[in-house]
N, C-alpha and C positions, 0 to 999 in steps of 0.2 A: 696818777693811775686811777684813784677814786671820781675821777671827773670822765673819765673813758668808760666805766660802768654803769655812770649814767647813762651818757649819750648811746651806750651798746643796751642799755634794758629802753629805752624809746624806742630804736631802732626794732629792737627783737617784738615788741608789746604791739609794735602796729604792722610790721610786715608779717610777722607772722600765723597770725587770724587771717589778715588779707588774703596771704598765698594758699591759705587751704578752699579761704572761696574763690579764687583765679584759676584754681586747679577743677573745681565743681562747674563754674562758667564755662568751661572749655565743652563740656558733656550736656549744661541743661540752658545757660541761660543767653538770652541775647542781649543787642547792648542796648535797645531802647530802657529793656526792665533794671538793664544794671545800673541805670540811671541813680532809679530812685531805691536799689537793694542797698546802692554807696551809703544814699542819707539813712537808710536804716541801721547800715552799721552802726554810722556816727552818733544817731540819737542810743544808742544801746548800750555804745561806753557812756553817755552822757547821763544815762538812767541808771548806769553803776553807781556813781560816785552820788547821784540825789540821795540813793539807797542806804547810802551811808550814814543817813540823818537817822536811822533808827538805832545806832551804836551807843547814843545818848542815857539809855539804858546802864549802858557797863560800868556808870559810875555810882549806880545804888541797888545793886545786884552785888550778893558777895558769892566768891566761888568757894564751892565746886558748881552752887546751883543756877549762879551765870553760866557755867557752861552747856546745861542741859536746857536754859531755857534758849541762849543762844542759836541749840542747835534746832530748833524748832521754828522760832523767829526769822533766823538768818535764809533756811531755805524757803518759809513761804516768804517774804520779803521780796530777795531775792528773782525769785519764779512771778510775783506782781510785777513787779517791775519791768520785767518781758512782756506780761499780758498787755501792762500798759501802752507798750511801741507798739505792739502788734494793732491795737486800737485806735492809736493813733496811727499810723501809716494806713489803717483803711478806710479814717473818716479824712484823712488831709491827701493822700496821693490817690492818684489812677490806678487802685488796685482791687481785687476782688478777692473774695474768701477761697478761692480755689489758689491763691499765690500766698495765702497764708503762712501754711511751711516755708518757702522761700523764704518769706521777710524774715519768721523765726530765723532763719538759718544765719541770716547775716546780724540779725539785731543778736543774738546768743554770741555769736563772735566777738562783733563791738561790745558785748558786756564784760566776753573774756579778755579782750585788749583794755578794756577799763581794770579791770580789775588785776591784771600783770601789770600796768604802770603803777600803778597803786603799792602793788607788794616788792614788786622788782626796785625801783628808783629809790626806796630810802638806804638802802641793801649797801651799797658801795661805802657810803659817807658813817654807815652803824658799824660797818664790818672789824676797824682795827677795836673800840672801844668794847665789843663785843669778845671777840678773841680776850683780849687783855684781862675782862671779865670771868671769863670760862676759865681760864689758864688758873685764874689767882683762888676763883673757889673750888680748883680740884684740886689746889697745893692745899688750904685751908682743910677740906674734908677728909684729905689720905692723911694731913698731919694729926688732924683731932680725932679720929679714929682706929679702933687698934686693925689693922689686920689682917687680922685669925677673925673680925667680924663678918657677919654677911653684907651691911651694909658699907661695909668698906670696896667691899668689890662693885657693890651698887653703887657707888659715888663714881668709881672709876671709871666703869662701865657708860652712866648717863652721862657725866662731863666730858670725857674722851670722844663720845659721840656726838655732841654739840658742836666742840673742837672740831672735828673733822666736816662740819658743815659750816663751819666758820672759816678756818683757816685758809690762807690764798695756796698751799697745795690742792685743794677741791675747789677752786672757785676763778672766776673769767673775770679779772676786774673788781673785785671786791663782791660779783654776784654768785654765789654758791650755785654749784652747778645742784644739787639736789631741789634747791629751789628753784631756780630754772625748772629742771625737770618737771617738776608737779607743776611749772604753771602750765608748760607745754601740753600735759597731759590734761589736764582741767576748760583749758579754754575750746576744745570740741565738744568736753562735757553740757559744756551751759551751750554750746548749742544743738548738743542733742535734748535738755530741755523745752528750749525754744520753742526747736522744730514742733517737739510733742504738745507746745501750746498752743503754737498756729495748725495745726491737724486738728485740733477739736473745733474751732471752725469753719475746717472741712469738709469734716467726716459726718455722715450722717448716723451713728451708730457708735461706743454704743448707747442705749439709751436706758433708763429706769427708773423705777419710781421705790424708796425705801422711808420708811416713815410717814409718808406723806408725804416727801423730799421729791421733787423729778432732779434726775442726776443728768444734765443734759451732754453732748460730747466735748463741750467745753470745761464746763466743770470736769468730768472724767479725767480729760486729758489733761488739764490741770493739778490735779490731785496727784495722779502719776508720776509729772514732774516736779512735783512738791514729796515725793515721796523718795524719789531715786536720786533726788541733792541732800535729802537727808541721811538717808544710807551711806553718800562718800562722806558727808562730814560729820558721821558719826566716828569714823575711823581718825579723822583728826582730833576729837574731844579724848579718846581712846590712847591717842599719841601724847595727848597732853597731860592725862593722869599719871603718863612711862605703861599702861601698860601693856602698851605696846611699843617699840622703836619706829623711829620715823622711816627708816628703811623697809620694815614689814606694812608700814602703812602706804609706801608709796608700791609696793611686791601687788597687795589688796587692791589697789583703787585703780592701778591700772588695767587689769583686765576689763575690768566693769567699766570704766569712763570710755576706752576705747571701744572695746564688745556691744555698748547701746551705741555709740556714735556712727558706725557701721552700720546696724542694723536700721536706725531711723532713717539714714539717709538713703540706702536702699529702698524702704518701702516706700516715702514720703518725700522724698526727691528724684530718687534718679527711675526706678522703677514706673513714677506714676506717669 
């Protein structure tokens, strides 16, 4: 069963980024460009996984204050690492700064199909030892605890809901459909950062000057989406303290991951 989880979170991690740009090609792009938007996906998952050489960190970092610096790390990292393709596909392909947002659109994709094989595929093969794990320290926690405590119902409450993100009644294969869900929701995320990276070397505007500093519309539009991946994964640092459940956090981050993915592509793809 755990071997069909896999081959279904592969499945799911690359057709599905794909089919939301098959659905956008139908409206904006032709096939000579789709050419080379394919190699930008590919380099974008490719640039997820380099990305992951900055995790080397987590092993002399103690939490909680790994998480805070995490969360600061991870989304400019992250958000370079887009800049970086974007850079690349305009010194190596036939492309001009006015197809900027496009390449974003497809490298943000490719980073979101990197990053669901990444989370999805260990999922199947962790899932029973996982369970088994959860089951034994909520019997442990309601046994050593009276009650009539409060944190008795807080054990019950946080294990039960682990439980239920584990167990194969919520789950396709051994892949939790909650996680599914948040990757589903995330991977338009990171390309509506993208997008907002490759628009700042498009856009002429806007432009300023602060300390001395000129803030050009790259940096701008960088910063931006260095700001609005920090926002969703504050909510997960948030889930990770409990205090919030991973259900309110997935309620939170889908309006805003879908609500800016909408809107960039309107103004920055299909609009322009």
């Amino acid at each position: 069963m755990y071997e069909t989880g896999i081959v279904l979170g592969i499945i799911i991690s690359i057709l599905y980024p794909l089919s939301i740009a098959l659905v956008l090609k139908k409206f904006k792009f032709d096939d000579k460009r789709w050419k080379y938007l394919l190699i930008a996906f590919i380099i974008g998952a490719l640039f997820f996984f380099i990305g992951l050489i900055r995790k080397i960190y987590v092993y002399f970092i103690p939490l909680p204050t790994l998480l805070w610096i995490d969360l600061v790390v991870t989304g400019f990292i992250e958000e370079l690492m887009k800049l970086l393709v974007i850079l690349i596909i305009i010194k190596k392909l036939p492309a001009d700064l006015k197809e900027a947002p496009y390449y974003g659109l497809l490298i943000g994709l490719g980073f979101g199909a990197g990053e669901m094989l990444y989370i999805l595929l260990p999922l199947p093969t962790l899932a029973p030892a996982y369970e088994n794990a959860i089951i034994a320290n909520l019997i442990f926690a309601t046994l050593t605890t009276s009650p009539l405590s409060d944190l008795f119902w807080y054990y019950v409450i946080v294990y039960t809901n682990y439980w239920l993100q584990i167990t194969s009644v919520v789950n396709i294969f051994g892949i939790p459909l909650i996680n599914l869900y948040e990757r589903l929701i995330i991977v338009p995320f990171h390309a509506t950062t993208a997008i907002l990276i490759g628009q700042g070397f498009k856009a002429e505007s806007p432009r300023f000057k602060l300390f001395g500093i000129e803030f050009t519309p790259k940096i701008n539009y960088f910063l931006i989406a260095i700001g609005l991946h920090i926002v969703i994964d504050l909510f997960a640092v948030l889930n990770y303290l409990l205090v919030i459940t991973t259900e309110i956090m997935e309620i939170i981050i889908t309006p805003i991951a879908l609500s800016t993915f909408i809107v960039v592509i309107w103004l920055f793809i299909l609009k322009d």
